[in-house]
C-alpha positions as CSV (number, residue, x, y, z in Angstrom):
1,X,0.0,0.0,0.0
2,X,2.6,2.7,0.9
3,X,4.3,2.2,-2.7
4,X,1.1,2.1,-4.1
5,X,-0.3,5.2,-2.9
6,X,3.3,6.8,-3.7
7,X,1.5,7.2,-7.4
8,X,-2.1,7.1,-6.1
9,X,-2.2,9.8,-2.8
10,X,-5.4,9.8,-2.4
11,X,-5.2,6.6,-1.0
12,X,-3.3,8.3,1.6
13,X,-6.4,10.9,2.6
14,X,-9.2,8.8,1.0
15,X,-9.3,6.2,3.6
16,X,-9.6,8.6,6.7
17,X,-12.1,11.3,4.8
18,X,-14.5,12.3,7.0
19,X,-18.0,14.6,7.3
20,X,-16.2,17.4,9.0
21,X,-14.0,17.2,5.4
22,X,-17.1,16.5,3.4
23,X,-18.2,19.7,4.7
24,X,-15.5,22.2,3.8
25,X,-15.1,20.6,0.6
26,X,-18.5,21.2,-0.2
27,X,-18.4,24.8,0.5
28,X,-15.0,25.7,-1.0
29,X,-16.6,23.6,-4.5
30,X,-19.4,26.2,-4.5
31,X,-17.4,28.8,-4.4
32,X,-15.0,28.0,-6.7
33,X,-17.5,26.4,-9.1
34,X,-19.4,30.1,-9.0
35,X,-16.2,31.4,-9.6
36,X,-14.8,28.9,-12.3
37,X,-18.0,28.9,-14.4
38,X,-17.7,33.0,-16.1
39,X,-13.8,31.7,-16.2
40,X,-13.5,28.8,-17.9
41,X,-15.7,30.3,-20.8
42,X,-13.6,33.2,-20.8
43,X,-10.3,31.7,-21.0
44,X,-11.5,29.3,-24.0
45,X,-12.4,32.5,-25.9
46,X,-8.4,33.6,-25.4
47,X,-7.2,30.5,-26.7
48,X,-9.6,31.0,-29.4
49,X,-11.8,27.9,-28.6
50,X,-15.3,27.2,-28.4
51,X,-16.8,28.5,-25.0
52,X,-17.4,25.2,-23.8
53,X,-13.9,24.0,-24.6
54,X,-13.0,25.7,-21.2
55,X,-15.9,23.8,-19.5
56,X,-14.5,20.7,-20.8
57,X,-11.2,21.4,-19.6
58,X,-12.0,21.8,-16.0
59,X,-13.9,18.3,-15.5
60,X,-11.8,15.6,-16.5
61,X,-8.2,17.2,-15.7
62,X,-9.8,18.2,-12.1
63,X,-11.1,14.9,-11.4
64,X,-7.8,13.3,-12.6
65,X,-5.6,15.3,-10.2
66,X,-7.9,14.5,-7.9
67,X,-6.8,10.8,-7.3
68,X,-2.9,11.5,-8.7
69,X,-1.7,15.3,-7.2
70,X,-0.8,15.9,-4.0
71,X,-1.7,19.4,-3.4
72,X,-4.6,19.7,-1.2
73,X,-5.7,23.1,-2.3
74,X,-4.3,23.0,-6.0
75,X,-7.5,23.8,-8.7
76,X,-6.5,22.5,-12.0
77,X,-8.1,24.2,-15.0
78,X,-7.7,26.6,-17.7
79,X,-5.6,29.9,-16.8
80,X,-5.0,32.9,-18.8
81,X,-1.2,32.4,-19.7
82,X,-1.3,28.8,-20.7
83,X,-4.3,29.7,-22.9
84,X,-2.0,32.2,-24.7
85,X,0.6,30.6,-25.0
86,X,-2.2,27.7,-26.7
87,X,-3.8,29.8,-29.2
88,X,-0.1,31.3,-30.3
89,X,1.1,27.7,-31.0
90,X,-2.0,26.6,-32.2
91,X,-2.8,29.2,-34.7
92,X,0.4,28.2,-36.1
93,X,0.0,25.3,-37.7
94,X,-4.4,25.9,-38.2
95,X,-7.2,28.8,-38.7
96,X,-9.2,29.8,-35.8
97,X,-12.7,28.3,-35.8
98,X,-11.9,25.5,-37.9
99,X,-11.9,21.6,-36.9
100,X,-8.3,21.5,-37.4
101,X,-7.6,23.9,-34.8
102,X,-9.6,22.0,-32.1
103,X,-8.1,19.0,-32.9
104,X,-4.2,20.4,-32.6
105,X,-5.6,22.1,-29.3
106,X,-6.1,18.6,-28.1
107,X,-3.1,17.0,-29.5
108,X,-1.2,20.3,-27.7
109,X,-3.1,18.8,-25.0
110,X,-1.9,15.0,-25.4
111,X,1.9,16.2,-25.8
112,X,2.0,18.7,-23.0
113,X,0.4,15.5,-20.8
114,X,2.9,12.7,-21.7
115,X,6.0,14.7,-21.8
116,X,4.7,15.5,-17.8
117,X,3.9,12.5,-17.0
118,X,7.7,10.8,-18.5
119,X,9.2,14.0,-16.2
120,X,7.1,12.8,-12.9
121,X,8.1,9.1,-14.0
122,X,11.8,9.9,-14.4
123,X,11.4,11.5,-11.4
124,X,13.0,14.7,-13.4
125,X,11.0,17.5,-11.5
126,X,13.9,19.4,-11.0
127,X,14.2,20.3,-14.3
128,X,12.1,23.2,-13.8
129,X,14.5,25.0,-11.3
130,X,16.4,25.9,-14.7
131,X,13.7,28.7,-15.3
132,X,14.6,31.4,-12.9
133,X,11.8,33.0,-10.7
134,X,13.0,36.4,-11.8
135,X,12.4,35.5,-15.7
136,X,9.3,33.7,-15.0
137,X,8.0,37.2,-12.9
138,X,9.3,39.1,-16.4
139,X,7.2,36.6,-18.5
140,X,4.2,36.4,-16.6
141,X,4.1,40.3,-16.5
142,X,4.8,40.3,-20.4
143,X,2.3,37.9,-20.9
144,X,-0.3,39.8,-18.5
145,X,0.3,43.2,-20.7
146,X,-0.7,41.1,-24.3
147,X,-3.5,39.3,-22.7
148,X,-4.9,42.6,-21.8
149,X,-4.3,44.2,-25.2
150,X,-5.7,40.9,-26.9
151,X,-9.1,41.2,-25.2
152,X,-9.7,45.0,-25.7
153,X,-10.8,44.2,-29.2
154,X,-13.8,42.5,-27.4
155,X,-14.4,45.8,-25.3
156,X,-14.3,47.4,-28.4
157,X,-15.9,45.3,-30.5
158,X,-13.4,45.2,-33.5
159,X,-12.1,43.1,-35.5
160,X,-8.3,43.3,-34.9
161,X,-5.8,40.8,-34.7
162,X,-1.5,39.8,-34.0
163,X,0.1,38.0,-31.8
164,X,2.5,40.8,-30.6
165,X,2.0,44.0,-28.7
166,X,3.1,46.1,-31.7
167,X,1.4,44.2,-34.1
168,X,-2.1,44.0,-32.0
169,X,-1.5,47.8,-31.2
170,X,-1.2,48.6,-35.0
171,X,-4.3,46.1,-35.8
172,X,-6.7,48.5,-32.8
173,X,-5.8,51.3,-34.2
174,X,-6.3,50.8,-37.7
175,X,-10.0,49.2,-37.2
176,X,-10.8,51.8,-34.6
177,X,-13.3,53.5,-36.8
178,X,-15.0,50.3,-36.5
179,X,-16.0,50.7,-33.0
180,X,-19.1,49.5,-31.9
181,X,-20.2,51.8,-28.9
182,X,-23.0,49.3,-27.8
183,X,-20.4,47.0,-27.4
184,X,-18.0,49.6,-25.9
185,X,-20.4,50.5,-23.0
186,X,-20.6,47.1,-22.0
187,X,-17.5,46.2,-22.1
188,X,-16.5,49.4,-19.9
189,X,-19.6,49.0,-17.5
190,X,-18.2,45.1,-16.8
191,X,-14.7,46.0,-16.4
192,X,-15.2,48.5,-14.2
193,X,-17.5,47.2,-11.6
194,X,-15.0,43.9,-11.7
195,X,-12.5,45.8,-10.7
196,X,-14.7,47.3,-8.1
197,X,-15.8,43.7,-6.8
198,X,-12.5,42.9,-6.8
199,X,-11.4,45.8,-4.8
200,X,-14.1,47.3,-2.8
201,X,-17.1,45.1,-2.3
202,X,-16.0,42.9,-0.2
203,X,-14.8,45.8,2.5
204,X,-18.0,47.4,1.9
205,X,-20.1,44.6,2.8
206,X,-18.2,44.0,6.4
207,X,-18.8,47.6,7.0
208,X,-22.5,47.1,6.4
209,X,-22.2,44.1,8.9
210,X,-22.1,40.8,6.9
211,X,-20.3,38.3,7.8
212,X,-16.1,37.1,6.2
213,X,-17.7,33.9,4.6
214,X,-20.8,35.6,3.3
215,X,-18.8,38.6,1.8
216,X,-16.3,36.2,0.8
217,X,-19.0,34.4,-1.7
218,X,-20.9,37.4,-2.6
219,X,-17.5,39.0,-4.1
220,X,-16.4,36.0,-6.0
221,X,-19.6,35.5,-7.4
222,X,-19.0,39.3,-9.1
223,X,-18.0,37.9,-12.0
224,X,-21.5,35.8,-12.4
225,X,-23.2,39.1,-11.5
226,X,-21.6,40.7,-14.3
227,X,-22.7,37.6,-16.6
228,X,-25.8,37.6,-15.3
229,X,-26.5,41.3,-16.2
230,X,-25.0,41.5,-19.0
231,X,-26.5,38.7,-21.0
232,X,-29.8,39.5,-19.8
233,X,-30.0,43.5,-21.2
234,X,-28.6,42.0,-24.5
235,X,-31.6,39.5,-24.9
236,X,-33.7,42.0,-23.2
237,X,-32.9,45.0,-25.6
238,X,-32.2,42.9,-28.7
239,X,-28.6,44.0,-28.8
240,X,-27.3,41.2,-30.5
241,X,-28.8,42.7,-33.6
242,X,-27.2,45.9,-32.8
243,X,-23.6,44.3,-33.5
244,X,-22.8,43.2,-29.9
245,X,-21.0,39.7,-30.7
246,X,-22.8,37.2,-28.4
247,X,-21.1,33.4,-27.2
248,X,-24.0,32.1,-29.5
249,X,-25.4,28.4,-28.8
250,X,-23.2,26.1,-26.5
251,X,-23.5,22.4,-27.1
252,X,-25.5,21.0,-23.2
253,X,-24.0,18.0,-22.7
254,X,-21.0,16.9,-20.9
255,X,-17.3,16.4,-22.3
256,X,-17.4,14.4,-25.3
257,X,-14.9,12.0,-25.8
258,X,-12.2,13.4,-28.5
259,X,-9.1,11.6,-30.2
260,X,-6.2,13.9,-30.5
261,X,-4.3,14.5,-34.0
262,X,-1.6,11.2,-34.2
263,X,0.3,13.2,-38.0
264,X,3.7,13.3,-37.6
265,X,3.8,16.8,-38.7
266,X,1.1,18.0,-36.4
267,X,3.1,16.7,-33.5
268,X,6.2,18.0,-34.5
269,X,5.4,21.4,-35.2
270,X,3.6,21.2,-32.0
271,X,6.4,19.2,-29.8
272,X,8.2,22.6,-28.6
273,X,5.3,24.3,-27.5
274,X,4.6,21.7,-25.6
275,X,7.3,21.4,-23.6
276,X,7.3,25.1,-23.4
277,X,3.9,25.3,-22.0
278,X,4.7,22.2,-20.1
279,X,7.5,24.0,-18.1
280,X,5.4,27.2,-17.6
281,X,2.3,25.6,-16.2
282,X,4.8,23.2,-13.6
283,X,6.6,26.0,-12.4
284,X,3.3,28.1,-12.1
285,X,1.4,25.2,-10.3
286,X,3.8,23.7,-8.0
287,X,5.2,27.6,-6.9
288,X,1.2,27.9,-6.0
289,X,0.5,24.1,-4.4
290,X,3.8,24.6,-2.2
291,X,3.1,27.9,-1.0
292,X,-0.4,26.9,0.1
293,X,0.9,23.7,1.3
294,X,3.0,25.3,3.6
295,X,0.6,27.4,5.3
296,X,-1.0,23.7,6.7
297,X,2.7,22.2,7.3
298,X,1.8,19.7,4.4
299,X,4.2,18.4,1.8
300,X,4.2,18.8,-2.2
301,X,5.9,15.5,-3.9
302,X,7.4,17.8,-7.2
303,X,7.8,14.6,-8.8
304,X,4.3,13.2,-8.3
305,X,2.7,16.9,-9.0
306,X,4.0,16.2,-12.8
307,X,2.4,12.9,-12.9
308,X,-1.6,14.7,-11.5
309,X,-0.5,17.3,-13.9
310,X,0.8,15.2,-16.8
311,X,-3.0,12.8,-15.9
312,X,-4.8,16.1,-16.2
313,X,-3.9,17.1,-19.4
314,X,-4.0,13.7,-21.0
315,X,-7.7,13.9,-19.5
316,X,-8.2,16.8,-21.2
317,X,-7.0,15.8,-24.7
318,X,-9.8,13.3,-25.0
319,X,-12.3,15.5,-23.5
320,X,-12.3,18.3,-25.5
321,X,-10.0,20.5,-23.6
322,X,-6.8,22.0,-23.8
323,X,-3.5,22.4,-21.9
324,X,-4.8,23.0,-18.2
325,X,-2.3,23.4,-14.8
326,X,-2.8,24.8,-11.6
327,X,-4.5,28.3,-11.3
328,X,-3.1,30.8,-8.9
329,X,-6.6,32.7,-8.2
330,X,-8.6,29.7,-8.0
331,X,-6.7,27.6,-6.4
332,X,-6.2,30.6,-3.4
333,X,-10.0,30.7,-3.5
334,X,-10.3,27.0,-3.0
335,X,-7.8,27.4,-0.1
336,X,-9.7,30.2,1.7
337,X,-12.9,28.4,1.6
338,X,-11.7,25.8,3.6
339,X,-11.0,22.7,1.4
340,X,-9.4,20.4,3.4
341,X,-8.5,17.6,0.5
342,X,-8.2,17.3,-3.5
343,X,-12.3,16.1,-3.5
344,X,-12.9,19.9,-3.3
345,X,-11.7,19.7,-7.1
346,X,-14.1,16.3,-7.6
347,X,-17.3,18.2,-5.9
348,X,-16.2,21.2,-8.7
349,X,-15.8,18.9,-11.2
350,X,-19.5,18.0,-10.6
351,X,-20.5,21.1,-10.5
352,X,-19.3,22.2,-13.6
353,X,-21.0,19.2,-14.9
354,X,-24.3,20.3,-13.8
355,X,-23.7,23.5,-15.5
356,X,-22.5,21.6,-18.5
357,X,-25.7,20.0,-18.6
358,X,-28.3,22.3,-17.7
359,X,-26.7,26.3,-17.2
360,X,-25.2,26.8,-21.1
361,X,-28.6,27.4,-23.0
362,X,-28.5,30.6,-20.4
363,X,-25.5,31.7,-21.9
364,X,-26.4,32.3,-25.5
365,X,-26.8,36.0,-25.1
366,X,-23.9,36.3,-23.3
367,X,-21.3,39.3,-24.9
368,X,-17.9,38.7,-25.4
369,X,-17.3,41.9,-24.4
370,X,-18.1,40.7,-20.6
371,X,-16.1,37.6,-20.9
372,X,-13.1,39.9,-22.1
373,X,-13.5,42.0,-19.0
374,X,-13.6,39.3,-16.5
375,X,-10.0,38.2,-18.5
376,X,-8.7,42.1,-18.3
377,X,-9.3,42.2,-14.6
378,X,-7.9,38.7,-14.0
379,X,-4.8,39.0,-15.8
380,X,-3.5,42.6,-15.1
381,X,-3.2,41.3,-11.5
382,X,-0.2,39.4,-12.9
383,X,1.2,42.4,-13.9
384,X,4.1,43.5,-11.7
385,X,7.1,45.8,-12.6
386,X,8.0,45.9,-9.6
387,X,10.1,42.9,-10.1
388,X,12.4,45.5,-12.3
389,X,13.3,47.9,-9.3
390,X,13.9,44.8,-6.5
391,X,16.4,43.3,-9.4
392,X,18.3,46.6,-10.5
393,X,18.4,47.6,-6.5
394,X,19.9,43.1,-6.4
395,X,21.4,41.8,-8.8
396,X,22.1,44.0,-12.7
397,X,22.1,40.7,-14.4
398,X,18.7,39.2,-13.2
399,X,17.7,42.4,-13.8
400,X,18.6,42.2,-17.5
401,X,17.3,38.7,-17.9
402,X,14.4,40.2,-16.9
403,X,13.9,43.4,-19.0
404,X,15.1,41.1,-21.7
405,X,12.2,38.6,-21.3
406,X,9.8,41.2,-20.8
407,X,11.0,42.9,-24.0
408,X,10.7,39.8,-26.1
409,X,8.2,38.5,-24.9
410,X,6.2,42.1,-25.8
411,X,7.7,42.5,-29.4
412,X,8.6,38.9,-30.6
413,X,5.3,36.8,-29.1
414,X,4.7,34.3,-25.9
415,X,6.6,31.1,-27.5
416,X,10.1,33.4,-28.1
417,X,9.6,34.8,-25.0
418,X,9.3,31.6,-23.4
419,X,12.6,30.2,-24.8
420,X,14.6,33.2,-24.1
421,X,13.7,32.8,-20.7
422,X,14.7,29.3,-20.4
423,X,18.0,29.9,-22.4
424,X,18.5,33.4,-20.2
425,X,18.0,31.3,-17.1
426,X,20.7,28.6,-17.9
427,X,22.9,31.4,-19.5
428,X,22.3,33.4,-16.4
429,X,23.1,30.6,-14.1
430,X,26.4,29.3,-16.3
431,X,27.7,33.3,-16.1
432,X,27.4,33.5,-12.1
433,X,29.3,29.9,-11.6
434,X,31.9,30.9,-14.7
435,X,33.6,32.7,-12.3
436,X,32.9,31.9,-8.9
437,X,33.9,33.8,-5.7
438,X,37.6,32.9,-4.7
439,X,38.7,34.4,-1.6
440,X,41.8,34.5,0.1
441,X,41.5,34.1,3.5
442,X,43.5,34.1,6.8
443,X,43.4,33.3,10.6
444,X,41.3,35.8,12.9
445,X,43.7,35.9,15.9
446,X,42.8,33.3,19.1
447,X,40.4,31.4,17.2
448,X,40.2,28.9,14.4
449,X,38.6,30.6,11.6
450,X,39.1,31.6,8.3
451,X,38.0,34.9,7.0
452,X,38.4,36.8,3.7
453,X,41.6,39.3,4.6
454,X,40.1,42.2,2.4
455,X,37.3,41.7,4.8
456,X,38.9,41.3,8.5
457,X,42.0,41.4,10.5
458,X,43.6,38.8,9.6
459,X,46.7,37.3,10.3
460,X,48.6,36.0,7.0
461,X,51.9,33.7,5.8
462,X,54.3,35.1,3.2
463,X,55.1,31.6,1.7
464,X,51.2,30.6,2.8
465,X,48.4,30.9,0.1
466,X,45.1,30.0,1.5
467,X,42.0,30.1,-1.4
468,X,38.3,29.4,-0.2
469,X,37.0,28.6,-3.6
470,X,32.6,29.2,-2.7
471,X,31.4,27.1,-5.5
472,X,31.4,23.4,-6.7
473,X,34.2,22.6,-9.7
474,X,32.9,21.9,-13.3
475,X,33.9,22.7,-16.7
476,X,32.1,26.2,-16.5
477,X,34.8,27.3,-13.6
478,X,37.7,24.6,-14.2
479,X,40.1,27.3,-15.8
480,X,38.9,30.2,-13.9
481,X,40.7,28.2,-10.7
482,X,43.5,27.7,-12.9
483,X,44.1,31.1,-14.2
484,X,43.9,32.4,-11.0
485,X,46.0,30.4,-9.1
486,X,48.4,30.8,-12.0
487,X,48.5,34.6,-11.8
488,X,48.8,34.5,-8.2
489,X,51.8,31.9,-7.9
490,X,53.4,33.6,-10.5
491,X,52.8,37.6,-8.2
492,X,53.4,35.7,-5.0
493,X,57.7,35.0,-5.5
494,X,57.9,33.8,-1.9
495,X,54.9,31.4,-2.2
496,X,55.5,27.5,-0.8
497,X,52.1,26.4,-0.3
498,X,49.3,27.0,-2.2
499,X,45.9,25.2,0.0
500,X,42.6,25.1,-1.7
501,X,39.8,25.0,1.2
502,X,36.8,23.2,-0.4
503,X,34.5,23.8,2.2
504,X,31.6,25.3,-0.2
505,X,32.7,22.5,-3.2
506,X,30.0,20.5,-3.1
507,X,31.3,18.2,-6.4
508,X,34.2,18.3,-9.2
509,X,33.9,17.2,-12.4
510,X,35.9,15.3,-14.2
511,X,36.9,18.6,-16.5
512,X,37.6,20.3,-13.1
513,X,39.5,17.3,-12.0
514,X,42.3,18.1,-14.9
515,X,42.0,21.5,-14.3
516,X,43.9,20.4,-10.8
517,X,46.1,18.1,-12.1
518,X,47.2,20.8,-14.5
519,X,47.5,23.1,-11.4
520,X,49.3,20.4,-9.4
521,X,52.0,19.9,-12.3
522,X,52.6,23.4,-12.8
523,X,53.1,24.2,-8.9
524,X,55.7,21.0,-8.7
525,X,57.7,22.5,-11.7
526,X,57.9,26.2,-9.6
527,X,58.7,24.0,-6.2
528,X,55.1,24.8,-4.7
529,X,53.2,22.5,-3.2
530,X,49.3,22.3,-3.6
531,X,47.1,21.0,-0.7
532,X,43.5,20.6,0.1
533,X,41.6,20.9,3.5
534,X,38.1,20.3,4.4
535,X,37.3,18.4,1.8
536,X,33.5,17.0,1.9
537,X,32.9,12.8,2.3
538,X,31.2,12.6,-1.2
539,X,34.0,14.8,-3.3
540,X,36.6,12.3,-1.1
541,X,35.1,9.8,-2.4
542,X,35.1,11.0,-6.0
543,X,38.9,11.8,-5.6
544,X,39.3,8.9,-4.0
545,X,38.5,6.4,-7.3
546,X,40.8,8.4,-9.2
547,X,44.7,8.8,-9.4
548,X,44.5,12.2,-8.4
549,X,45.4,11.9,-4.6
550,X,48.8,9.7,-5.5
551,X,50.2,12.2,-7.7
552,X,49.6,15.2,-5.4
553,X,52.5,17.3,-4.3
554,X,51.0,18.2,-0.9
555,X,48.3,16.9,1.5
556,X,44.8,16.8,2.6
557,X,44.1,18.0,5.7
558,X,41.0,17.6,7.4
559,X,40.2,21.1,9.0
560,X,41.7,24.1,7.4
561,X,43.6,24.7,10.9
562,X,45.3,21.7,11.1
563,X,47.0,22.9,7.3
564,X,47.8,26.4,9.1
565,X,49.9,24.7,12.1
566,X,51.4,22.1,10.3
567,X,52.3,24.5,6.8
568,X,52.6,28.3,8.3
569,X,55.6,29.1,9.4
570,X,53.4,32.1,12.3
571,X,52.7,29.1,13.6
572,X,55.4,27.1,14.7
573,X,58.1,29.5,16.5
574,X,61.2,27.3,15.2
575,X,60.6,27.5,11.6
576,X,59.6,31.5,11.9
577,X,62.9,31.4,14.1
578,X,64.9,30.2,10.6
């Protein structure tokens, strides 16, 4: 059982579920299901599906992380930056509105799914730490800003297309004398009073004395107000026939089942989005499951989080979805309600399945424009530039990974902003170990500690060389070590022991391994001898296989102390004496 459940958790909290459970689960399904509903039918229109394609996609997928995820709190379903980044791969390779483009939406789907579910198999979770937080903040923020832009030819009611800010900011001003002001009203009226919901409402209705769960569920249900409204004055008023484009008839019936695209040329052209959207939606989900988890002292198994993700979007694929992952606002919404287990997503599951079934003949009048404004409020909440000041004020090159990925993203589209973040990440990441930080350090009198001597008062050796090298050895850094330690042997005339104290050298690669073979030779020729002290069990071990140790000049020492009395001549009074 324990290895079983290690791929199935719920049979870890399935067996001891209880009414106390049943009950919080309940209520934090109603709330998000309220909340999910206006949502999903949104977010399909931005990946420039059918309305009920976002239904689809938050049943199966939610019921499927369900039994295999291990976040507690984690709602799985459409959100706004993996739809983007679907409709900019997908309308790549087929024309909106045509069967071709729902079936590579669910073949993105089917590819985004297995290459999870190999990564949570392989146990390769880790992968994902290559993407920096900083460049995901920059994307995210980049991605927010064209989201925005995409949906204000909704408001506007417009024809007006691109996949780029320049190019969608070209397309809205060239159709502006298009405008439909029906439309524009509506689109205005929603937007703003969302943003009021989202804002004021709920602090207006504690003043007036309701209660934090009743508030709580009256302001998430704002978007369905909005709906709500909305369709009704369009039926109402006949505005439909006034040029307000409406969602139209939306099949009632639950998913269908649906059989991705197998063509070799479909999957290929679609295989690097994949993995591209694959990577975003992890790192968004399990950033959002482990900071939730943590507030209940629970754990997050990475690993197993890409197998409940990798499940749910394989579920999706053959319901008629699209790529779905963990939702930040949703899933915080589930977490304040109280939802004490993943059947919080099952009982939302369900209730998106009654709505399936009997709610989407109400939403035939319903104007895009509204659906646009519940995804313009959503999204410019990801929006933060503050994440230029903290890394300008840090660090200048994570703040030029970012302002890079931010400026991609913005001028060349999602998927090129994606990759440059990856590739800025790695490159960022291979420049901070390419030269690692190499101090020279001494004794701080009556104790036994090392400190950097441009840092404290030291005491020092004239034929004593002491580097603390703070960063494992690989072929990024190899010759860095080398170089240095040349141009300081070569400075240092008096020089008779050079020590490297590998206390921060967590492993050495075989390239770093000849890097100090090449140092050792060199420093026998010139009459130096090299030594090593507090050298860690696992790199010992490493060096220990290899030849390495026998053809060193010098020693090993365990503490970096014990090299000082036995090698210094400060501290042994008979050779300071010579």
């Amino acid at each position: 059982m324990p290895r079983l459940a290690r791929y199935f958790p719920i049979l870890k909290w399935g067996p001891h579920y209880d009414r106390s459970a049943l009950t919080n689960d309940l209520l934090a399904a109603v709330i998000v299901t309220i909340m999910l509903i206006p949502q999903s039918l949104a977010y399909a229109l931005l990946a420039g599906l059918p309305p009920e394609a976002g239904i689809y996609a938050s049943i199966a997928p939610i019921l499927l992380y369900a039994v295999f995820g291990t976040s507690r709190a984690l709602a799985v379903g459409p959100v706004a930056v993996v739809s983007l980044l679907t409709a900019s791969a997908v309308g790549q390779v087929a024309e909106q509105g045509t069967a071709g483009y729902a079936v590579a939406a669910l073949t993105l789907a089917a590819l985004s799914g297995g290459f999870l579910l190999l990564l949570g198999v392989f146990r390769l979770g880790f992968l994902a730490n290559f993407l920096s937080h900083p460049v995901i903040a920059g994307f995210i923020t980049a991605s927010g800003i064209l989201i925005a832009t995409s949906q204000l030819k909704h408001i506007l009611g417009i024809d007006a297309g691109g996949h780029t800010l320049i190019e969608m900011g070209g397309a809205l001003v060239s159709h502006l004398g298009q405008i439909n002001p029906t439309t524009v009203v509506i689109g205005v009226a929603a937007t703003a009073f969302l943003f009021w919901v989202r804002k004021g409402l709920k602090p207006l209705l504690r003043g007036m004395g309701a209660g934090p769960l009743l508030a709580d569920i009256v302001t998430k249900a704002g978007p369905v107000a909005a709906v709500v409204v909305t369709t009704l004055a369009v039926w109402a008023f006949g505005l439909a026939e006034r040029g307000v484009s409406i969602v139209g008839e939306v099949p009632q019936a639950l998913p269908p089942l649906t059989m991705p695209g197998l063509a070799p040329e479909l999957i290929r052209q679609l295989a690097i989005p994949a993995i591209l959207i694959s990577i975003i939606g992890f790192v968004e989900s399990i950033s959002v499951a482990q900071t939730l988890a943590a507030k209940k002292r629970q754990r997050i198994d990475p690993d197993q989080e890409l197998i409940g993700l990798g499940a749910a979007n394989l579920g999706a694929a053959f319901t008629g979805g699209y790529p779905v992952t963990g939702g930040f606002a949703r899933s915080v919404v589930n977490f304040d309600a109280g939802a004490e287990t993943p059947a919080a997503g099952a009982f939302t599951a369900i209730g998106l399945a009654i709505a399936a079934l009997a709610l989407t003949p109400l939403v035939y009048y319903l104007p895009n424009a509204t659906l646009a404004a519940t995804i313009v409020v959503a999204v410019l909440s990801l929006v933060d530039f503050s994440i230029l000041k903290k890394t300008w004020s840090y660090s200048r090159a994570d703040f030029a990974a970012v302002a890079a990925t931010i400026l991609l993203t913005l001028t060349l589209g999602v998927e090129i902003g994606v990759a440059s973040g990856v590739i800025l990440s790695i490159a960022l990441h291979l420049y901070k170990t390419s030269k690692p930080h190499v101090a020279e350090v001494g004794l701080v009198p009556g104790t036994n500690h090392f400190r950097n001597i441009n840092r404290h008062e030291v005491e020092t050796d004239p034929e004593l060389l002491t580097l603390r090298v703070d960063e494992s050895l690989y072929f990024v850094n190899a010759r860095f070590l080398e170089d240095l330690i040349q141009d300081r042997v070569v400075d240092g005339h008096s020089l008779r022991h050079v020590i490297l104290m590998c206390s921060a050298v967590n492993e050495i690669d075989y390239s770093a391994l000849e890097s100090l073979e090449a140092i050792n030779r060199r420093l026998t020729d010139l009459g130096v001898g090299l030594h090593l002290s507090e050298v860690k069990g696992p790199v010992m071990d490493r060096l220990e296989s290899t030849h390495f140790l026998d053809q060193l000049n010098g020693r090993v020492f365990l503490s970096q102390y014990d090299a000082w009395k036995a090698l210094a001549k400060l501290a042994d009074p008979a050779k300071a004496a010579e």
